[in-house]
C-alpha positions as CSV (number, residue, x, y, z in Angstrom):
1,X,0.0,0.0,0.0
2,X,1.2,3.3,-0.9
3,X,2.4,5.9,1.9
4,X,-0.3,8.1,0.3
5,X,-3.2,5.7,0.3
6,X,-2.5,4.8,3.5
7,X,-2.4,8.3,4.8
8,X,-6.0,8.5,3.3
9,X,-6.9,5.7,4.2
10,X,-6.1,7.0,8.4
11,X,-7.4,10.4,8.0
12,X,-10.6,9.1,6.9
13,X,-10.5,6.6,9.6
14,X,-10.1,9.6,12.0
15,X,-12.8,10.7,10.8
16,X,-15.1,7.7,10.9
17,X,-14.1,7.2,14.5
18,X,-15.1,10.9,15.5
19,X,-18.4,10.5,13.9
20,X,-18.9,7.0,15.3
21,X,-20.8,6.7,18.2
22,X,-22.3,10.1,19.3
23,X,-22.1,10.0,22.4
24,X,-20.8,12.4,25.2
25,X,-21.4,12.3,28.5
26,X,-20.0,9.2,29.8
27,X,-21.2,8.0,33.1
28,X,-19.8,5.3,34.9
29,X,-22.1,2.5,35.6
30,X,-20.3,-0.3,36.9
31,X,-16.5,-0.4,38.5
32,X,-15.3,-4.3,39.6
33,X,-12.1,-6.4,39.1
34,X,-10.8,-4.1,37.6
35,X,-13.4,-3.4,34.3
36,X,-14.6,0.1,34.5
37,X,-18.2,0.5,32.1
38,X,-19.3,3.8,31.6
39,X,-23.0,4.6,29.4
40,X,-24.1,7.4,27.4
41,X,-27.1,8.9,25.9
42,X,-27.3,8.6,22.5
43,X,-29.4,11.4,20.3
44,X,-32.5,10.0,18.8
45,X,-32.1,6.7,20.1
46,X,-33.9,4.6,22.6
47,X,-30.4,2.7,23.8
48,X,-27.6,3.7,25.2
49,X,-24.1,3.8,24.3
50,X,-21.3,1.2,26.5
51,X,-18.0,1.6,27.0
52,X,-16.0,-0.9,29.0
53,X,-11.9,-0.2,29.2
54,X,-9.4,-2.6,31.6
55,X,-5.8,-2.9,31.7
56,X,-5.1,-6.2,30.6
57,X,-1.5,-8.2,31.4
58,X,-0.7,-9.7,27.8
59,X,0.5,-8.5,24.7
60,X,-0.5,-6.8,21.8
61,X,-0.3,-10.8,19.8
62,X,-1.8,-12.6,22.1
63,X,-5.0,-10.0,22.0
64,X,-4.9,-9.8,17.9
65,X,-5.2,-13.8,17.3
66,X,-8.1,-13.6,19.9
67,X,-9.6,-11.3,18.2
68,X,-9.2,-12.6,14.8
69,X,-10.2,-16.2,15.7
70,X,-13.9,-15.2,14.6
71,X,-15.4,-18.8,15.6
72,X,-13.5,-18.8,18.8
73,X,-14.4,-15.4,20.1
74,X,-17.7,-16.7,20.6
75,X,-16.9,-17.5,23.9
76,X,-16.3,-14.8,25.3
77,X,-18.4,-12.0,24.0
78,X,-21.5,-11.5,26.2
79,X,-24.3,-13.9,25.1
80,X,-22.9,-15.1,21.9
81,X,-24.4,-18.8,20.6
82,X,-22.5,-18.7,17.2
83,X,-19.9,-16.4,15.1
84,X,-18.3,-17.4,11.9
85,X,-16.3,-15.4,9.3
86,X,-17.9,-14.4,6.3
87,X,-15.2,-12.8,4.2
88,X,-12.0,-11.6,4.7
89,X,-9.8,-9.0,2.8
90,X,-7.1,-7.3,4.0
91,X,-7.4,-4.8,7.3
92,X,-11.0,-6.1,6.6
93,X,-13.3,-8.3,7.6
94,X,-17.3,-9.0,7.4
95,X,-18.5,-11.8,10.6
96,X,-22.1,-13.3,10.9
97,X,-23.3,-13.7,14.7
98,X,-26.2,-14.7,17.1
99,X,-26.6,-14.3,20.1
100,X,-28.8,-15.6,22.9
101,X,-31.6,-13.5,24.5
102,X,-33.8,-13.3,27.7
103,X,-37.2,-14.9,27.5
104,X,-39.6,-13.4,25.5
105,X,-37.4,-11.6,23.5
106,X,-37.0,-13.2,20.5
107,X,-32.9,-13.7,19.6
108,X,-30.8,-11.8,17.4
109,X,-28.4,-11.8,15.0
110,X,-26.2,-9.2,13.2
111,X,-23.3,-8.6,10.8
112,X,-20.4,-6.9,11.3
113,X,-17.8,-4.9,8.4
114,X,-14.4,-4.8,10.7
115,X,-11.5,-2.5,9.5
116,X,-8.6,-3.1,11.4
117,X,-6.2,0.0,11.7
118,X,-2.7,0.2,13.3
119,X,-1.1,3.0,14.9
120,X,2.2,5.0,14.6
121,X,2.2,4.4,18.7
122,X,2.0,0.6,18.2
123,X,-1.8,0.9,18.7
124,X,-4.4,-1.4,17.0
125,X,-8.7,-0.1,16.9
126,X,-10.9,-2.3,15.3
127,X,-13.9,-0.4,14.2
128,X,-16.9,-2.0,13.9
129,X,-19.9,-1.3,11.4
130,X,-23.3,-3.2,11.6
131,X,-23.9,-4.0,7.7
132,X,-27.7,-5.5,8.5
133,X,-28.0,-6.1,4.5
134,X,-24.8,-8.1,3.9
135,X,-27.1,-11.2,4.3
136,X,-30.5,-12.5,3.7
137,X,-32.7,-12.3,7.3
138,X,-32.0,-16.2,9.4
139,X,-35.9,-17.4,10.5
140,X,-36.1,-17.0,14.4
141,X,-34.0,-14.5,14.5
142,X,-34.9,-10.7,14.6
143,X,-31.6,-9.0,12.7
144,X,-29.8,-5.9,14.7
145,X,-30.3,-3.5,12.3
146,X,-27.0,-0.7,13.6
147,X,-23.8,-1.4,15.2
148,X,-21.4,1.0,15.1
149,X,-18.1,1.2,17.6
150,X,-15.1,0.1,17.9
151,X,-12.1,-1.8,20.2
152,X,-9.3,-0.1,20.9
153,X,-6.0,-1.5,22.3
154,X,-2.9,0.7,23.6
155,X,0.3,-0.7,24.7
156,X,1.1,0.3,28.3
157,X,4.5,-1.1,29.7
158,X,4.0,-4.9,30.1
159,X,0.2,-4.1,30.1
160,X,-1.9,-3.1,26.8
161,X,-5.2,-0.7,27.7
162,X,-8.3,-2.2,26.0
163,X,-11.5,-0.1,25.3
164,X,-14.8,-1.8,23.7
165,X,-17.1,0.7,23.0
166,X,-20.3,-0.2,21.0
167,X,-24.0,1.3,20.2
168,X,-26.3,-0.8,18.8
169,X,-29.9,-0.9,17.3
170,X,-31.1,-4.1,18.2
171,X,-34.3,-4.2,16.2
172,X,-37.8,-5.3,16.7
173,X,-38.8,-4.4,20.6
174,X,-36.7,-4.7,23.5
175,X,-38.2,-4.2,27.1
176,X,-36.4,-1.4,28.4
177,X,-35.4,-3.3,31.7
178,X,-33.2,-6.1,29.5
179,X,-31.9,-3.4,27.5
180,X,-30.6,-1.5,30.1
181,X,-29.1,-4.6,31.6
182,X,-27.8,-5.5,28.4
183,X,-25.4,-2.4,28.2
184,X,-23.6,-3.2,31.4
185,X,-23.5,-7.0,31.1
186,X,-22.2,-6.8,27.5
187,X,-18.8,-4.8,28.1
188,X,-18.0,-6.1,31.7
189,X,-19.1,-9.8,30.9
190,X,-16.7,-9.6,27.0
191,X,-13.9,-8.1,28.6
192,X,-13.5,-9.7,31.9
193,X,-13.8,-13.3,29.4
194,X,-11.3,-11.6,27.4
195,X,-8.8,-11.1,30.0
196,X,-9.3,-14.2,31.6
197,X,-7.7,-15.6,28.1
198,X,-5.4,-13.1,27.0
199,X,-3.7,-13.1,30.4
200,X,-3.8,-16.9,30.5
């Protein structure tokens, strides 16, 4: 890849992560073992904005093959039943997932564009894009029609600093009480899973 292209190819991933996710005011909702979530208000939506970020004892490898092990990383995101890889090409990559739900709402599914982007500070963010047209509709499932967010992961010392931070559209009708659960369980359940691997 050209020095040019790839320049272009940054800036306008600057810009996609400035626009992603408008959120603001972050407040913290849950604080344990070390996994801090904080939520935010999102405008013109119904569900709010996570962010979960925890210092993690591993290395920047270790958290990349997790990460890229589509199938694998099934278990340990938050209420995930199946994930494979669609396509791959690249810094990108398009997954199919489902996930389980909470009687009576009926389970999802979504899929996901990742574009993988590596910093000049040794750096890796993962941005992640809900593409809900990628793939004919699965019967039984109710398809999460936005994602948008990203994972972020900074070298620290022997440490690397790891931020997941997501907001999603899940589709259909969600009772606000699951929802609302939902947005803590997902980051602090993923990442302390996460951890428990990577530092492993």
């Amino acid at each position: 890849m050209g020095s040019l292209h790839r320049l272009a190819v940054l800036c306008g991933f600057t810009v996609l992560l400035a626009t992603s996710v408008q959120a603001e005011d972050w407040k913290v909702a849950k604080n344990e073992d070390g996994i801090k979530v904080s939520l935010s208000e999102v405008a013109g939506s119904d569900y709010k904005a996570y962010q979960g970020i925890t210092l993690m004892k591993t290395t920047m490898a270790k958290l990349r093959a997790l990460q890229e092990d589509v199938a694998g990383a099934c278990a340990w995101i938050h209420e995930c039943k199946m994930q494979k890889l669609l396509k791959h090409e690249g810094d990108q990559s398009w997954t199919y997932s489902q996930f389980n739900t909470p009687w009576p709402v009926t389970p999802r599914d979504s899929v996901m564009h990742i574009t993988t982007v590596e910093g000049a500070d040794g750096s890796l963010t993962r941005k992640l894009e809900g593409v809900p047209k990628y793939l004919p509709e699965e019967k039984g499932f109710v398809r999460v029609t936005k994602v948008d967010g990203f994972w972020k992961f900074v070298p620290k010392g022997d440490q690397v600093e790891v931020t997941y931070q997501v907001h999603t559209e899940p589709g259909g009708s969600v009772p606000s009480m699951v929802a609302n659960k939902f947005v803590v369980d997902a980051p602090f359940n993923t990442l302390k899973a996460l951890k428990a691997l990577a530092e492993k």
